[in-house]
C-alpha positions as CSV (number, residue, x, y, z in Angstrom):
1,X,108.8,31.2,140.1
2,X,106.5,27.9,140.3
3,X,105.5,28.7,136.6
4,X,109.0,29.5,135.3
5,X,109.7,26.3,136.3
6,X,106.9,24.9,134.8
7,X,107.8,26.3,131.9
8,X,111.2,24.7,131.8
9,X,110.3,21.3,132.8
10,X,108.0,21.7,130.1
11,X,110.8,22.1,127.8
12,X,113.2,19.6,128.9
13,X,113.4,18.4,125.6
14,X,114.8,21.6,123.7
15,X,117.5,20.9,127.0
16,X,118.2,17.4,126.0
17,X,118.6,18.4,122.4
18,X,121.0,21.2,123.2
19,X,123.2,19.0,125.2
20,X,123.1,16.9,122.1
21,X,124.2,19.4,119.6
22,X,126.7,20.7,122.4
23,X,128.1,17.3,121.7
24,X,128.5,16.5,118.3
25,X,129.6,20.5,117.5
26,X,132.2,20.5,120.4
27,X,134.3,17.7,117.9
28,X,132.7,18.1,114.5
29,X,134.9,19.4,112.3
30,X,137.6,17.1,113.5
31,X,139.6,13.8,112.3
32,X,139.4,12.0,115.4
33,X,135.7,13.0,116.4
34,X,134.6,11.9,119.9
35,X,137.7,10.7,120.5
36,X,139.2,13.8,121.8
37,X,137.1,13.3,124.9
38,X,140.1,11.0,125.6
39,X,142.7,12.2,124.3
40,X,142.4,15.6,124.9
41,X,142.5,14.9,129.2
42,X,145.9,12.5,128.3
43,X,147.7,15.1,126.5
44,X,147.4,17.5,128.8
45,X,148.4,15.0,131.6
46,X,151.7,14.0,129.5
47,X,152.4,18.4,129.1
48,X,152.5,18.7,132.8
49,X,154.2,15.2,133.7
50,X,157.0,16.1,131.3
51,X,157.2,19.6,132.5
52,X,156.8,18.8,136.6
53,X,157.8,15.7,136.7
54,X,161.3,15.5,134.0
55,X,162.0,19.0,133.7
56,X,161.5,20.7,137.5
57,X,161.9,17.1,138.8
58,X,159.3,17.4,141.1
59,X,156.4,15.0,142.2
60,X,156.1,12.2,144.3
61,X,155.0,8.3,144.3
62,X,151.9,7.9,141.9
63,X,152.6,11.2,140.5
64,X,151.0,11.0,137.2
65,X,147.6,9.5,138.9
66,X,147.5,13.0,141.2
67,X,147.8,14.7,137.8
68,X,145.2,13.3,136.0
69,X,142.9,13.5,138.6
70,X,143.4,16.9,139.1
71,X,143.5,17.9,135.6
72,X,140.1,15.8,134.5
73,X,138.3,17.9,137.3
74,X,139.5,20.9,136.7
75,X,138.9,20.1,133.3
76,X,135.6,19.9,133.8
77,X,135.3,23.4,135.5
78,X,137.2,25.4,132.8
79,X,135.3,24.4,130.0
80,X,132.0,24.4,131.8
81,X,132.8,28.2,133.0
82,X,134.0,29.0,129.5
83,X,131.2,27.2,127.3
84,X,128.4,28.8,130.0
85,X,130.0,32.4,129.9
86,X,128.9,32.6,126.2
87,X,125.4,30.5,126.5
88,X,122.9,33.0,126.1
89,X,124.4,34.8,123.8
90,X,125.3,32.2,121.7
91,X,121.7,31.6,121.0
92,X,120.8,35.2,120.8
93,X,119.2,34.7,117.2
94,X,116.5,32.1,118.9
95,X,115.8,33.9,122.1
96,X,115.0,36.8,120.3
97,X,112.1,34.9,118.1
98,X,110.3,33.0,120.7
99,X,110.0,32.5,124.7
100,X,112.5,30.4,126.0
101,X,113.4,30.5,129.7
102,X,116.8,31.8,129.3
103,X,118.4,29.6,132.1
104,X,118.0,26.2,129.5
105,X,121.1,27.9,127.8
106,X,123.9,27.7,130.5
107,X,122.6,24.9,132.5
108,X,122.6,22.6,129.0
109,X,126.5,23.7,128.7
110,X,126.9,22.7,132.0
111,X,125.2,18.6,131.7
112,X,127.2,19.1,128.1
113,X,130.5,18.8,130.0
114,X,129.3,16.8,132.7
115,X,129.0,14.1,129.9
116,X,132.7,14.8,128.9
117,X,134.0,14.6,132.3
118,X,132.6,10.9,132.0
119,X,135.1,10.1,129.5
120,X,137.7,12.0,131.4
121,X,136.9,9.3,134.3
122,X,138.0,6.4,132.0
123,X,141.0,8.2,131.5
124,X,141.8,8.2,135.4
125,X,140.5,4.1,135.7
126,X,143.5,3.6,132.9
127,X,145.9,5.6,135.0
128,X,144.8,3.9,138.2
129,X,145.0,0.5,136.9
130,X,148.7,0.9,134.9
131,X,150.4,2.4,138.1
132,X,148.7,0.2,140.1
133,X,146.6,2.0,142.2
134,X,143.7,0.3,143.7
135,X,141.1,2.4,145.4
136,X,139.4,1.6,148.7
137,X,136.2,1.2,149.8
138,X,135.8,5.6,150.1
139,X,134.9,5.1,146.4
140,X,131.5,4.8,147.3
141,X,131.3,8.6,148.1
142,X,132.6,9.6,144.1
143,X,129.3,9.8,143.1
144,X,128.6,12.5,146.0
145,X,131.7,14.0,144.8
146,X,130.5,14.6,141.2
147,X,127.0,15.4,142.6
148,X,128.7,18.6,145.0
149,X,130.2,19.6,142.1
150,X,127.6,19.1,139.3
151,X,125.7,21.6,141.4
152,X,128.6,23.8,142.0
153,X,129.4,24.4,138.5
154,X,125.6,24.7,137.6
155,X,125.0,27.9,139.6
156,X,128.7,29.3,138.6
157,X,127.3,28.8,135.0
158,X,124.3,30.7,135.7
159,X,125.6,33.4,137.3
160,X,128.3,33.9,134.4
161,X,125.8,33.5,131.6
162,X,123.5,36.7,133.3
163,X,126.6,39.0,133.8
164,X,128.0,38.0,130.7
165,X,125.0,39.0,128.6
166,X,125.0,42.4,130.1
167,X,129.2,42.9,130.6
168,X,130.6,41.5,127.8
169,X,133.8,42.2,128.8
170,X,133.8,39.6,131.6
171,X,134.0,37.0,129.0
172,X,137.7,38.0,128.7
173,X,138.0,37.9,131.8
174,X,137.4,34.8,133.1
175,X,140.2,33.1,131.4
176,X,142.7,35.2,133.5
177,X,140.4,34.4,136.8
178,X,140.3,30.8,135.7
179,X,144.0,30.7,135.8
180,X,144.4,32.4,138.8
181,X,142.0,29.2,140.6
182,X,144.2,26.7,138.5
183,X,147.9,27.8,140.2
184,X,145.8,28.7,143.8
185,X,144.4,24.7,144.0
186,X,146.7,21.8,144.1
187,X,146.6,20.7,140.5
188,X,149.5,20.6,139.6
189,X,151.0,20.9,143.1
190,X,150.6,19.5,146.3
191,X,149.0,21.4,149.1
192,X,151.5,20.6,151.6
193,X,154.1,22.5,150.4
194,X,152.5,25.9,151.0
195,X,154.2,27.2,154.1
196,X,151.6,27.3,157.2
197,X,150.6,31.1,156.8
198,X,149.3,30.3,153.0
199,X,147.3,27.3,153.9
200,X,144.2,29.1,154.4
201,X,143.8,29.2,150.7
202,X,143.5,25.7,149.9
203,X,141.0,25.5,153.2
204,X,138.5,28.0,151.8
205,X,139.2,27.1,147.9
206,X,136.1,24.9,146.8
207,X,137.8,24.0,143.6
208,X,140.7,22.7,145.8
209,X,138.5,20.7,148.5
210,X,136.6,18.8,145.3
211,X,139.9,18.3,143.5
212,X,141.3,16.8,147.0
213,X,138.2,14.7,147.7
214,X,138.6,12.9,144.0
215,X,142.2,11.9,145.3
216,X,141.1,10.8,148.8
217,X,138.5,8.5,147.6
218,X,140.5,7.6,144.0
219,X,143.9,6.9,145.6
220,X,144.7,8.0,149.2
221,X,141.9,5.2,150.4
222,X,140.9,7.7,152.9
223,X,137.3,9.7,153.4
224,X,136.7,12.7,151.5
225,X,136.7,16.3,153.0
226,X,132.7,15.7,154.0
227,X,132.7,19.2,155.9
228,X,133.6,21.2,153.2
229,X,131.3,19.1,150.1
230,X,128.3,19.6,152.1
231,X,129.1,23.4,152.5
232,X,129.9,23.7,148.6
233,X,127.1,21.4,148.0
234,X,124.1,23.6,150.4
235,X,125.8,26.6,149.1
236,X,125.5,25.6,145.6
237,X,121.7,24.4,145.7
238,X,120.7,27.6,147.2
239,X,122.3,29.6,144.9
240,X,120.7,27.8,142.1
241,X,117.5,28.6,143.5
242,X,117.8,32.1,143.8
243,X,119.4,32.4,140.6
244,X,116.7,30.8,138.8
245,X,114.2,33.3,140.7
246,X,116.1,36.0,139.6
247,X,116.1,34.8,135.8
248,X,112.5,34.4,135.9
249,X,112.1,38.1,137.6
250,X,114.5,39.4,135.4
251,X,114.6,37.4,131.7
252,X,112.5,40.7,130.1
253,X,116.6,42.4,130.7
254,X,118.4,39.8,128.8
255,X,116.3,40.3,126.0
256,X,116.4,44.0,126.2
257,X,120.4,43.7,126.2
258,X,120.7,41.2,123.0
C-alpha cells in the first residue's frame, strides 16, 4: 500500500489537471460558461421556494436561507456521487494504455465539485446578507464542516467508482437512491415535523447531520452537531484507507473488467 501511494503522490499532477479539465468541460459548451456555478444553486433555490413556499405554503422565518443551504450541500453530494459513479470508466481508453492508480479517477471528481460547492457558498453569503441573517461566532467550525464532509464524499466516490466498473447497472441506480436520501434529510423540510417514532432517521442520516450543522453555524448561531461530524468524519478517513488498500490489492480487476 506504501508504494501505491507513492505512486499517486507521484502523480499529483495528472490529479490537478483532471480537476482542471473536470472544470472547464462541466460548462463548455455553454453561453454563460462558469457562470452556472451560480446560477445553477439559485435556480433550483427559486423551484423549491415557489413550489414550498407559494404553492404548499409551507416554510417558516428565513425560509429561503434554510433552502439554499440545504440545496448547495446536497448539491454537492449529488453531483459528486453522480460524476464519481462514472470516473473510471470514463477514462477507460487511458487506463487501458498505461499504469495509472485507478483511485486518481473518482477522488479528482470528488475536489472537482468541491471547487463548485465554493461558488455555491457565495450563493448562500448573498442569501444571508439580503434576508438579513448574520451568523454567530459557530462559523468558525464551517471549515470542519466542509472538511467532515470532503472526506465523506471522498470514500462514497471511491466505493461507487469500484462497483460501478464491475456492475454497470448501479449507475442507474444511484439516481433513484440519491433521491430516496434527498426526501429522507431535511432539505426541503424541517426535521421537526417528523412525528417522534420517525425521528430516528434524521439521527442516523449523515447527509442530514452535515446539512443541519451548515444551518446551525450559518444561521441558527448555535454549535454544530459535533458528536455526529466526528463519527462521519473517523468513519469516513477509515474507509478511505481501506478503500485505497483495496484498489491497490485489487486495480489488476478493474482493468480486467474495461
Amino acid at each position: 500500500m506504501r508504494d501505491y501511494i507513492n505512486e499517486m503522490l507521484k502523480r499529483k499532477d495528472l490529479l490537478i489537471y483532471l480537476v482542471k479539465s473536470g472544470l472547464k468541460a462541466e460548462h463548455r459548451n455553454s453561453y454563460l460558461g462558469y457562470f452556472w456555478w451560480l446560477l445553477d444553486p439559485l435556480l433550483n433555490v427559486v423551484v423549491y421556494y415557489f413550489l414550498i413556499s407559494m404553492v404548499l405554503g409551507r416554510g417558516g422565518e428565513n425560509f429561503a436561507v434554510f433552502l439554499v443551504i440545504g440545496l448547495v450541500g446536497w448539491r454537492w453530494m449529488n453531483t459528486t456521487v453522480n460524476t464519481s459513479a462514472r470516473a473510471i470508466m470514463k477514462y477507460s481508453s487511458i487506463i487501458n494504455q498505461v499504469y495509472l492508480p485507478k483511485s486518481i479517477f473518482p477522488l479528482s471528481m470528488s475536489f472537482t465539485q468541491a471547487y463548485n460547492f465554493v461558488f455555491g457558498l457565495v450563493v448562500v453569503a448573498l442569501f444571508l446578507i439580503i434576508s438579513g441573517v448574520m451568523p454567530g461566532w459557530q462559523i468558525v467550525y464551517l471549515p470542519f464542516i466542509i472538511l467532515v464532509q470532503l472526506l465523506f464524499l471522498l470514500a462514497i466516490s471511491l466505493f461507487v467508482a469500484y462497483i460501478c466498473v464491475f456492475v454497470r447497472d448501479i449507475d442507474n441506480i444511484l439516481s433513484h437512491i440519491l433521491r430516496i436520501f434527498f426526501y429522507a434529510s431535511p432539505i426541503i423540510w424541517e426535521g421537526g415535523r417528523l412525528p417522534e417514532e420517525y425521528r430516528w432517521i434524521v439521527e442516523i442520516n449523515p447527509v442530514a447531520i452535515i446539512i443541519d450543522s451548515y444551518r446551525a453555524v450559518l444561521m441558527w448561531q448555535t454549535n454544530p452537531q459535533f458528536t455526529g461530524l466526528i463519527i462521519i468524519g473517523v468513519t469516513s478517513l477509515i474507509s478511505i484507507i481501506a478503500l485505497i488498500y483495496y484498489y491497490s490489492r485489487n486495480e489488476h480487476k478493474i482493468i480486467k473488467a474495461l
